[in-house]
PATI-721681 format. One record per residue (C-alpha): residue in three letters; residue number from 1; x negated, y negated, z. Coordinates in steps of 0.5 Angstrom, whole numbers. Example, Ala and Ser with C-alpha at 12.3 -4.5 7.8 and 13.67 -1.06 7.14 Angstrom:
{residuo: ALA | num: 1 | X: -25 | Y: 9 | Z: 16}
{residuo: SER | num: 2 | X: -27 | Y: 2 | Z: 14}
This chain:
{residuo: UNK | num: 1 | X: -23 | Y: -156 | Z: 76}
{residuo: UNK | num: 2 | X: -22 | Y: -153 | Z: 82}
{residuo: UNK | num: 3 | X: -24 | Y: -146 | Z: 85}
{residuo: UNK | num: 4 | X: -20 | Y: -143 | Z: 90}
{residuo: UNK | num: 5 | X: -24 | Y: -138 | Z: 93}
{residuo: UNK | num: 6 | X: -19 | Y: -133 | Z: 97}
{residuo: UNK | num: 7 | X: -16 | Y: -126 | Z: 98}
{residuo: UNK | num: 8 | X: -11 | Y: -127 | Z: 93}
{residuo: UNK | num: 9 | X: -8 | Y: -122 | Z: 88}
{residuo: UNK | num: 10 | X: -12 | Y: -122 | Z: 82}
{residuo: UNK | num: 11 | X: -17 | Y: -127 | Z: 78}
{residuo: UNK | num: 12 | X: -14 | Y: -132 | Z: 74}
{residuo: UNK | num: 13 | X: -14 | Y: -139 | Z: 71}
{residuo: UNK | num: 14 | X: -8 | Y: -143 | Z: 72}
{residuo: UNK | num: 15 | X: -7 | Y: -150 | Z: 71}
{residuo: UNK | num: 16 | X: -14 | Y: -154 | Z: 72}
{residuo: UNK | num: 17 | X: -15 | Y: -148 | Z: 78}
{residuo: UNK | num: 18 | X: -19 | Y: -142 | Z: 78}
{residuo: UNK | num: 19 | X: -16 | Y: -137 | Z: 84}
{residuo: UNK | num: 20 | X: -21 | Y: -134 | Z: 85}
{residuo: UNK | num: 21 | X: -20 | Y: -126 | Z: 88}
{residuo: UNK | num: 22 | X: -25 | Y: -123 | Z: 91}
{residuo: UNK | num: 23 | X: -26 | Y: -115 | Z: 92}
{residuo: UNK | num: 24 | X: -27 | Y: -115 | Z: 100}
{residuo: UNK | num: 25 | X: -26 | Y: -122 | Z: 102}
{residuo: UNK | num: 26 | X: -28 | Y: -126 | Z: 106}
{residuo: UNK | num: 27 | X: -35 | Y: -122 | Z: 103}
{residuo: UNK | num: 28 | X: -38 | Y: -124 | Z: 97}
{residuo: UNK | num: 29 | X: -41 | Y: -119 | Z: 92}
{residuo: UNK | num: 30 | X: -48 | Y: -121 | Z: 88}
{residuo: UNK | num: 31 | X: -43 | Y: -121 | Z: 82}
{residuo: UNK | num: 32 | X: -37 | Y: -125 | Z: 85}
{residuo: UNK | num: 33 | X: -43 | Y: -131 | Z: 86}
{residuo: UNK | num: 34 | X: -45 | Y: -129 | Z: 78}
{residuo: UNK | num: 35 | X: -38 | Y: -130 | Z: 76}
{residuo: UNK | num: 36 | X: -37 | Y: -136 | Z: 80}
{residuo: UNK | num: 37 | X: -43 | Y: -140 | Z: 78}
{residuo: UNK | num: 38 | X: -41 | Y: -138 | Z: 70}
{residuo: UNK | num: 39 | X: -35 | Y: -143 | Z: 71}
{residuo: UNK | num: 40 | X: -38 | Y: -148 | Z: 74}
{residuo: UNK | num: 41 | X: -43 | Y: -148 | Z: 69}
{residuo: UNK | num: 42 | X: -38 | Y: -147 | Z: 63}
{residuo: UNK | num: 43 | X: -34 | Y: -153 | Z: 66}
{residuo: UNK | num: 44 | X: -40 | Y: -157 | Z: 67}
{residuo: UNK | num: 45 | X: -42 | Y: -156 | Z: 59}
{residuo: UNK | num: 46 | X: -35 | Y: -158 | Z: 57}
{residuo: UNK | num: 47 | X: -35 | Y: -164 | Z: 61}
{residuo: UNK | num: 48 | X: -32 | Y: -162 | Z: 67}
{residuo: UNK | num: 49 | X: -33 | Y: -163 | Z: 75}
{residuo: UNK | num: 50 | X: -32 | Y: -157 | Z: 80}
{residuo: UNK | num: 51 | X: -29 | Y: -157 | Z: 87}
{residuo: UNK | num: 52 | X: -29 | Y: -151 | Z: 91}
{residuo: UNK | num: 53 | X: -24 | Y: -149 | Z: 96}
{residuo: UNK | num: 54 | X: -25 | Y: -143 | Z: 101}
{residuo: UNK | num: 55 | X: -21 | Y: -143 | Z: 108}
{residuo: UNK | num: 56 | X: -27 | Y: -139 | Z: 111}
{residuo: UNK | num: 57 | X: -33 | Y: -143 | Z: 112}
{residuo: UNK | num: 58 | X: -38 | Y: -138 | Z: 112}
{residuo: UNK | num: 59 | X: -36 | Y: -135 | Z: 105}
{residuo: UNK | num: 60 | X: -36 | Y: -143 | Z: 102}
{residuo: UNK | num: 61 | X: -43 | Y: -145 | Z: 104}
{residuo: UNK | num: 62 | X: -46 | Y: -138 | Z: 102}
{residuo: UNK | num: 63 | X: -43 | Y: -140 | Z: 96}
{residuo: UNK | num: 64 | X: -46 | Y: -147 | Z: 96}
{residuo: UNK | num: 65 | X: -53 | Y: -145 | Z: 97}
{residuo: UNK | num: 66 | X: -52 | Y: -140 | Z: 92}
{residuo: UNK | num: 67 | X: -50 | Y: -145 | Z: 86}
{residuo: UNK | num: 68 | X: -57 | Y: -149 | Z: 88}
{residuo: UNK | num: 69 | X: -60 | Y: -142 | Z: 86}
{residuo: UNK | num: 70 | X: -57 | Y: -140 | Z: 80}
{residuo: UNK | num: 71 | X: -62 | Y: -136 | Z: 77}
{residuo: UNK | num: 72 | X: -62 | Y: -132 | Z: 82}
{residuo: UNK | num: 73 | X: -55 | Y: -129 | Z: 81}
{residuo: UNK | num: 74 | X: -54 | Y: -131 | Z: 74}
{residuo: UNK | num: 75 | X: -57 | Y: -124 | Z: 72}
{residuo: UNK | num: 76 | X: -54 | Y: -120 | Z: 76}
{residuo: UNK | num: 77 | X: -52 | Y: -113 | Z: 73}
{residuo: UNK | num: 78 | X: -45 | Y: -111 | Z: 72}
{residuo: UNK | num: 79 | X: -42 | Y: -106 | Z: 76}
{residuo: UNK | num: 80 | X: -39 | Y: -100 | Z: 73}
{residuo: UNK | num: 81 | X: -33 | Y: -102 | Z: 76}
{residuo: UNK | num: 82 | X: -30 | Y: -108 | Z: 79}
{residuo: UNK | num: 83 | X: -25 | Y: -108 | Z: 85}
{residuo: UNK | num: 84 | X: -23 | Y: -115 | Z: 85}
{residuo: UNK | num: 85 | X: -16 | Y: -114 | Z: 81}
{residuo: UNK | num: 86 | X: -14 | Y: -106 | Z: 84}
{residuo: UNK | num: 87 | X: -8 | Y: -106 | Z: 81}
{residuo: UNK | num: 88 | X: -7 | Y: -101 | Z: 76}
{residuo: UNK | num: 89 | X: -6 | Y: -94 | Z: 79}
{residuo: UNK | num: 90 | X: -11 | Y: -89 | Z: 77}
{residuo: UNK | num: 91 | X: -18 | Y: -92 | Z: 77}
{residuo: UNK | num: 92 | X: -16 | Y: -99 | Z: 82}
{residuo: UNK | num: 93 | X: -20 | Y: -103 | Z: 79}
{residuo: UNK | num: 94 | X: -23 | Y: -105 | Z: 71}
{residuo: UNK | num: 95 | X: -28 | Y: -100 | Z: 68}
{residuo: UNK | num: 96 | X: -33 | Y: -104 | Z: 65}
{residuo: UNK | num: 97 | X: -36 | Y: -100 | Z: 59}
{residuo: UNK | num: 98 | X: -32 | Y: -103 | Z: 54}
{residuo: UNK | num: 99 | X: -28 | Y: -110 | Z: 52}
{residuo: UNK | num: 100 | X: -21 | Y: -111 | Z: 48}
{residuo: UNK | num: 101 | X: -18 | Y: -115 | Z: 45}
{residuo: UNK | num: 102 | X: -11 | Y: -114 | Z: 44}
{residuo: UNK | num: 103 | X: -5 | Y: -117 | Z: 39}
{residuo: UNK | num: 104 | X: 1 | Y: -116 | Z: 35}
{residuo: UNK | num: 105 | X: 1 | Y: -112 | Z: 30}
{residuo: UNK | num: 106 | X: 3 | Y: -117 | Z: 25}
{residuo: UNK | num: 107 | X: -3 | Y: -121 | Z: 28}
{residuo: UNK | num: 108 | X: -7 | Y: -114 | Z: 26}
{residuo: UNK | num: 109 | X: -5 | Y: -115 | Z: 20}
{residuo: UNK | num: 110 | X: -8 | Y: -121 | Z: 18}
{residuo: UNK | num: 111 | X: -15 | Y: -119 | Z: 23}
{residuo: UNK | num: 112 | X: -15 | Y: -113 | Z: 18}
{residuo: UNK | num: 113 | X: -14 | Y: -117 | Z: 11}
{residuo: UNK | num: 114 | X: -19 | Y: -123 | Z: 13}
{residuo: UNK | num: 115 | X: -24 | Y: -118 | Z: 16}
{residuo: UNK | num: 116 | X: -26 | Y: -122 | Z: 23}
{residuo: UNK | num: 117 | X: -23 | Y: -123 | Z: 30}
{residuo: UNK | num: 118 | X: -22 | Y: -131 | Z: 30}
{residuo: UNK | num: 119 | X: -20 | Y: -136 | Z: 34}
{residuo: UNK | num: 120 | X: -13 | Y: -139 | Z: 35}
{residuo: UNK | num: 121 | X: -16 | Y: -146 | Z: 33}
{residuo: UNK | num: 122 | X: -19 | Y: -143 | Z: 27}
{residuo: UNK | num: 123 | X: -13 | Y: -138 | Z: 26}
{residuo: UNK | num: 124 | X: -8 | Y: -143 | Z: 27}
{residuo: UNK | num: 125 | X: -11 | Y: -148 | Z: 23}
{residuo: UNK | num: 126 | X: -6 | Y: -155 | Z: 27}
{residuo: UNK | num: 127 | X: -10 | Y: -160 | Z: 31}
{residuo: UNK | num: 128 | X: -11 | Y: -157 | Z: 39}
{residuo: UNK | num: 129 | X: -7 | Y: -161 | Z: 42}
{residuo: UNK | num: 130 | X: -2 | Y: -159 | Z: 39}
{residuo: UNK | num: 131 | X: -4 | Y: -152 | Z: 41}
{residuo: UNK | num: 132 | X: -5 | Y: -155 | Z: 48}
{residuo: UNK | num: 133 | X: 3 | Y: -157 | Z: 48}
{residuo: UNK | num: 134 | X: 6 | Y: -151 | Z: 46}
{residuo: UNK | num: 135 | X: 10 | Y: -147 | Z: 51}
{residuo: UNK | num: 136 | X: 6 | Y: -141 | Z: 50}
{residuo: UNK | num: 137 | X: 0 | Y: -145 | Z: 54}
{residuo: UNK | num: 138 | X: 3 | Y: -144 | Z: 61}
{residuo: UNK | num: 139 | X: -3 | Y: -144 | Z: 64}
{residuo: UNK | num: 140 | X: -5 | Y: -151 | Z: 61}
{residuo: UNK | num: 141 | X: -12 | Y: -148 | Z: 58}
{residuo: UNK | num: 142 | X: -16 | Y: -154 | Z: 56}
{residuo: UNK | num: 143 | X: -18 | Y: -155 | Z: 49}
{residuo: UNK | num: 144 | X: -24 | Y: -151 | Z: 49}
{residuo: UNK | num: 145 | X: -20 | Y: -145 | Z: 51}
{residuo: UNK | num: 146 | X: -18 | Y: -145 | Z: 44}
{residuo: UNK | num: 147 | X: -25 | Y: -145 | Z: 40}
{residuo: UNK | num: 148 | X: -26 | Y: -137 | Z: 44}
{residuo: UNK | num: 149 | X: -24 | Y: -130 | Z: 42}
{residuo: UNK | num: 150 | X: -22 | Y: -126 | Z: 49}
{residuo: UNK | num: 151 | X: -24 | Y: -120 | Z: 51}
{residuo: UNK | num: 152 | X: -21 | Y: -116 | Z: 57}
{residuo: UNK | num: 153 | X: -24 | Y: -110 | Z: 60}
{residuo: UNK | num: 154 | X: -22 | Y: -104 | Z: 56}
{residuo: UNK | num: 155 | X: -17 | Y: -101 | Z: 62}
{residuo: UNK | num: 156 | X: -14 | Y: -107 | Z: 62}
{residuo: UNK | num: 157 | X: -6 | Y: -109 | Z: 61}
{residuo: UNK | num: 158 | X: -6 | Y: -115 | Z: 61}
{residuo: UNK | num: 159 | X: -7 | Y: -116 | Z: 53}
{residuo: UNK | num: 160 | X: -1 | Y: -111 | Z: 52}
{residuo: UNK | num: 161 | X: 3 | Y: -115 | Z: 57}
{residuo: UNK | num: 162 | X: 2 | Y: -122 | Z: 54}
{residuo: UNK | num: 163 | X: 3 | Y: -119 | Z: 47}
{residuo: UNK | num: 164 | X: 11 | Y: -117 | Z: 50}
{residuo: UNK | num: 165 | X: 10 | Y: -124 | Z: 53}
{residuo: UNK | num: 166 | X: 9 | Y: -128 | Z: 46}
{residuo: UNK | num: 167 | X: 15 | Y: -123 | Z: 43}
{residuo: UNK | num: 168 | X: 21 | Y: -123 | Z: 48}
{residuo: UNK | num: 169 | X: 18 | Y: -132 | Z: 49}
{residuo: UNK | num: 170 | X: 19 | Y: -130 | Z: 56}
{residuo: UNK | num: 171 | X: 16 | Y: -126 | Z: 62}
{residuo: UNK | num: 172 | X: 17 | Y: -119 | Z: 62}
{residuo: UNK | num: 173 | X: 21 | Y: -115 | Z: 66}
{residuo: UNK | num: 174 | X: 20 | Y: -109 | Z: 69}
{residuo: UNK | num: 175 | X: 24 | Y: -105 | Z: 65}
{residuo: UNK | num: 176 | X: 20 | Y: -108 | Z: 60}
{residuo: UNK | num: 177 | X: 15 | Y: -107 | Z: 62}
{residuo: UNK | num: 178 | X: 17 | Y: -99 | Z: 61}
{residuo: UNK | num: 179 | X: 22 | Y: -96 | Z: 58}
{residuo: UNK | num: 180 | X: 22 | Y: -102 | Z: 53}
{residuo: UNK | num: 181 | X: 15 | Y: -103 | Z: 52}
{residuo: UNK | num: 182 | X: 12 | Y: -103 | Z: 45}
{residuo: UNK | num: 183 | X: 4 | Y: -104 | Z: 45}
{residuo: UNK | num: 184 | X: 0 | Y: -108 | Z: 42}
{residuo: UNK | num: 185 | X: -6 | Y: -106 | Z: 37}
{residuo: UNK | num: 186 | X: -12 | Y: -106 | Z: 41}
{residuo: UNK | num: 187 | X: -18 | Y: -108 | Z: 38}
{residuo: UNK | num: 188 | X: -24 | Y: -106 | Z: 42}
{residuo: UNK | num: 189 | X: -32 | Y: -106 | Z: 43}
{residuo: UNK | num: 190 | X: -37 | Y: -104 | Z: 48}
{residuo: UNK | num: 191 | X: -40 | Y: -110 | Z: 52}
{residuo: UNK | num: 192 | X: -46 | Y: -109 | Z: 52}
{residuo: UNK | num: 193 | X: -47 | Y: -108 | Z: 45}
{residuo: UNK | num: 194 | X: -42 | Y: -116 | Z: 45}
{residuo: UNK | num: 195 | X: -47 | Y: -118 | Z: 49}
{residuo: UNK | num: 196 | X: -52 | Y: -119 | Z: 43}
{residuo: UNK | num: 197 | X: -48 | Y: -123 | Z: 39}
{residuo: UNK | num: 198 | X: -50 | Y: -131 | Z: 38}
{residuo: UNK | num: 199 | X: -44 | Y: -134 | Z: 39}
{residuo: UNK | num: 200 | X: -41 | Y: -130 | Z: 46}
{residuo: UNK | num: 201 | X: -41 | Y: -134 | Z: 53}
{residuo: UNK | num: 202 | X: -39 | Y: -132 | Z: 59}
{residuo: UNK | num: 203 | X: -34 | Y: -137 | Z: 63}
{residuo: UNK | num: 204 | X: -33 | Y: -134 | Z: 70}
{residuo: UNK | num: 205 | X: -27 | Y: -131 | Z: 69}
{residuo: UNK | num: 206 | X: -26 | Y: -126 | Z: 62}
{residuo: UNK | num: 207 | X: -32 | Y: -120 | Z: 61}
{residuo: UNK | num: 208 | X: -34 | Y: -124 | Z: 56}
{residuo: UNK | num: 209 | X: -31 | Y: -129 | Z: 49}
{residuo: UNK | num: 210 | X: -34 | Y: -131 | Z: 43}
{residuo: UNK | num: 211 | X: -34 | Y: -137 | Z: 39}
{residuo: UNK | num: 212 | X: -30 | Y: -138 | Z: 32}
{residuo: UNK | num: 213 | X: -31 | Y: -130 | Z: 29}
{residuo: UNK | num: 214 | X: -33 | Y: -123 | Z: 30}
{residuo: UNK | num: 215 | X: -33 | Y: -120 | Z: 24}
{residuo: UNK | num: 216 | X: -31 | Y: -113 | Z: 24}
{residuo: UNK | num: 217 | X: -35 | Y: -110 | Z: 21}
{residuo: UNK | num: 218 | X: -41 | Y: -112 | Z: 25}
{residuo: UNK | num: 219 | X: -38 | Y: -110 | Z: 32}
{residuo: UNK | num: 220 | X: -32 | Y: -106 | Z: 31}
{residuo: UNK | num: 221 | X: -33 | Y: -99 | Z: 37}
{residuo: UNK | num: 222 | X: -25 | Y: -97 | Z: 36}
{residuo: UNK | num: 223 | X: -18 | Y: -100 | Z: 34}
{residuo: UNK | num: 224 | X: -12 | Y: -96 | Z: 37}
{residuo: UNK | num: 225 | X: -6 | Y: -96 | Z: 33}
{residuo: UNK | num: 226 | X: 1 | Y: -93 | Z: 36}
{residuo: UNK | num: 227 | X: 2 | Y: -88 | Z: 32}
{residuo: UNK | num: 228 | X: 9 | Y: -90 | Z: 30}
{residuo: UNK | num: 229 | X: 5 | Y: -97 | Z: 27}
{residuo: UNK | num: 230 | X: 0 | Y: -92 | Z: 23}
{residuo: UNK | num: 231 | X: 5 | Y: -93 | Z: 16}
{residuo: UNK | num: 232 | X: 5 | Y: -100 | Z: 17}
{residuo: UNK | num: 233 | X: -3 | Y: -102 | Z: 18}
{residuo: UNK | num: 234 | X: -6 | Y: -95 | Z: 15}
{residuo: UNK | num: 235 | X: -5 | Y: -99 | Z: 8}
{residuo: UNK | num: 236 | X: -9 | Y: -105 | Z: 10}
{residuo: UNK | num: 237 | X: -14 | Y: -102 | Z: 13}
{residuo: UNK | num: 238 | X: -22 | Y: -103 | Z: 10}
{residuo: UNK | num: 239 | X: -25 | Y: -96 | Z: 8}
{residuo: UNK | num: 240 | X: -31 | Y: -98 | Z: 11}
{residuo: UNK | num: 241 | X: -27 | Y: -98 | Z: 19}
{residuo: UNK | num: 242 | X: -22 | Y: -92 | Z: 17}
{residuo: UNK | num: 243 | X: -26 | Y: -88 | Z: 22}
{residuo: UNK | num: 244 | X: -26 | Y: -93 | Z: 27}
{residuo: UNK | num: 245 | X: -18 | Y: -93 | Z: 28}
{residuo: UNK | num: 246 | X: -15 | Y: -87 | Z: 32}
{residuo: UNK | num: 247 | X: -7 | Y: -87 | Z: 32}
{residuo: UNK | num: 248 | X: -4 | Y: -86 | Z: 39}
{residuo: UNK | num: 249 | X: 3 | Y: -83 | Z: 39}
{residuo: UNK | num: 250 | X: 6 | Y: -88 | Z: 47}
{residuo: UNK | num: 251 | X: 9 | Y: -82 | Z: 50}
{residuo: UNK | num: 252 | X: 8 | Y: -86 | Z: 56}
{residuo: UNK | num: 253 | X: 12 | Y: -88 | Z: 62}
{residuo: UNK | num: 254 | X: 9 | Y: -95 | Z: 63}
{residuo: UNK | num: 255 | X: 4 | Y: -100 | Z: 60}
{residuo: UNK | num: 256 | X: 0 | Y: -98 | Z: 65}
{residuo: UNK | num: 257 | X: 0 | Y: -91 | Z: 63}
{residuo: UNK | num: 258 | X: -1 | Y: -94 | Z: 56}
{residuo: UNK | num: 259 | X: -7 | Y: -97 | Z: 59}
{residuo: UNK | num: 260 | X: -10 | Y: -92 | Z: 62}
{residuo: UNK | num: 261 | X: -10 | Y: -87 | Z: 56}
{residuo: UNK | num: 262 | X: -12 | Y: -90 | Z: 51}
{residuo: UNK | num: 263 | X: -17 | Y: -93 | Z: 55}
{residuo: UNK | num: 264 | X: -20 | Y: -85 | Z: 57}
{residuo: UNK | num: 265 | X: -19 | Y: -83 | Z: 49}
{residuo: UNK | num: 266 | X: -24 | Y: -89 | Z: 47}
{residuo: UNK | num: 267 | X: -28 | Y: -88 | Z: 52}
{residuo: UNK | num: 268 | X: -29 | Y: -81 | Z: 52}
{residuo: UNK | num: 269 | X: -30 | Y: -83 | Z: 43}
């Protein structure tokens, strides 16, 4: 894998390469270095080898210096707000209180029934390079990726946009993105509270993501349903999350308006 450190337009991994987006470039922050050594320890234990790439030649020894003292960063606390991504309108930046998960609704459907939140490996139940090969892995994730439940940060889009990614089988366009826009259902947690299950791990690049199963029951904070889902997902909803699901009427401009209210309704719960 290689990371390529730069002042690019967000964080992402995309075919074998992290682009590695930092908030005030070519200055690093203490918790950039934390996500950094993250990856490079989760590439590590999946067998996996890191290069790292940076045009400025400061910024890349710090960055080497800091690997070799890993324990001095891999603790460090999150901020309550992180500037690498300052997309989003409002907030310019991801909130950090709380993490998502965000799919269909017929996905939500069957989330409900079983009662847990699974991996694609375990959902799918196909051997993973089949997974692999499939369209919808344009980012050429390797196998592993596929035994992880994935979390955004809770103001985040990014859910909702490969939900209408995965329903138009194409990139979405602005318009749809818009005045065609449909959320997803949002299942979300506080990330502090995640932090405890046994199977979470951080791999650098999302808040956080969770091997295999996260039982509803045990972790649910809140699942936002758009208001003109509520008759088809009310009916499978367990008595014991009923009061965990708030319905949320998209009188919306954009998913980024989308975004922002229903994060502001979950945190303010």
């Amino acid at each position: 894998m290689i990371i390529n450190i730069g002042n690019h337009e967000f964080t992402e991994v995309w075919d074998g390469v992290l682009y590695k987006k930092l908030s005030d470039y070519p200055n690093i922050s203490e918790w950039e270095l934390r996500n950094i050594i993250e990856f490079v320890e989760y590439e590590k234990n999946h067998g996996r080898n890191c290069e790292i790439k940076c045009e400025e030649t400061k910024t890349f020894h710090f960055i080497q210096e800091a690997i070799k003292q890993k324990q001095k960063y891999i603790g460090i606390t999150k901020p309550d707000k992180i500037t690498e991504c300052t997309a989003c309108p409002k907030r310019k930046g991801c909130m950090t209180d709380l993490v998502c998960h965000t799919t269909s609704i017929e996905n939500a459907i069957s989330i409900l029934k079983c009662g847990s939140l699974l991996s694609a490996l375990n959902v799918r139940k196909v051997p993973v390079e089949q997974l692999m090969a499939e369209n919808r892995n344009a980012a050429g994730d390797p196998a592993d990726y596929f035994e992880y439940i994935m979390f955004a940060w809770g103001n985040c889009q990014a859910g909702d946009r490969l939900v209408m990614e995965r329903k138009l089988k194409r990139f979405p366009t602005d318009e749809d993105l818009s005045i065609k826009f449909t959320p997803g259902i949002r299942f979300y947690f506080k990330y502090e509270v995640l932090t405890n299950h046994p199977a979470r791990t951080y791999d650098g690049v999302l808040p956080i993501k969770v091997k295999d199963e996260v039982i509803l029951k045990d972790w649910i904070y809140k699942i936002v349903v758009p208001l003109e889902e509520k008759e088809a997902i009310e009916i499978f909803v367990p008595d014991k999350l009923k009061e965990k699901v708030l319905y949320v009427g998209n009188d919306c401009s954009d998913i980024w308006e989308w975004s922002e209210k229903v994060y502001s309704l979950v945190h303010t719960n």
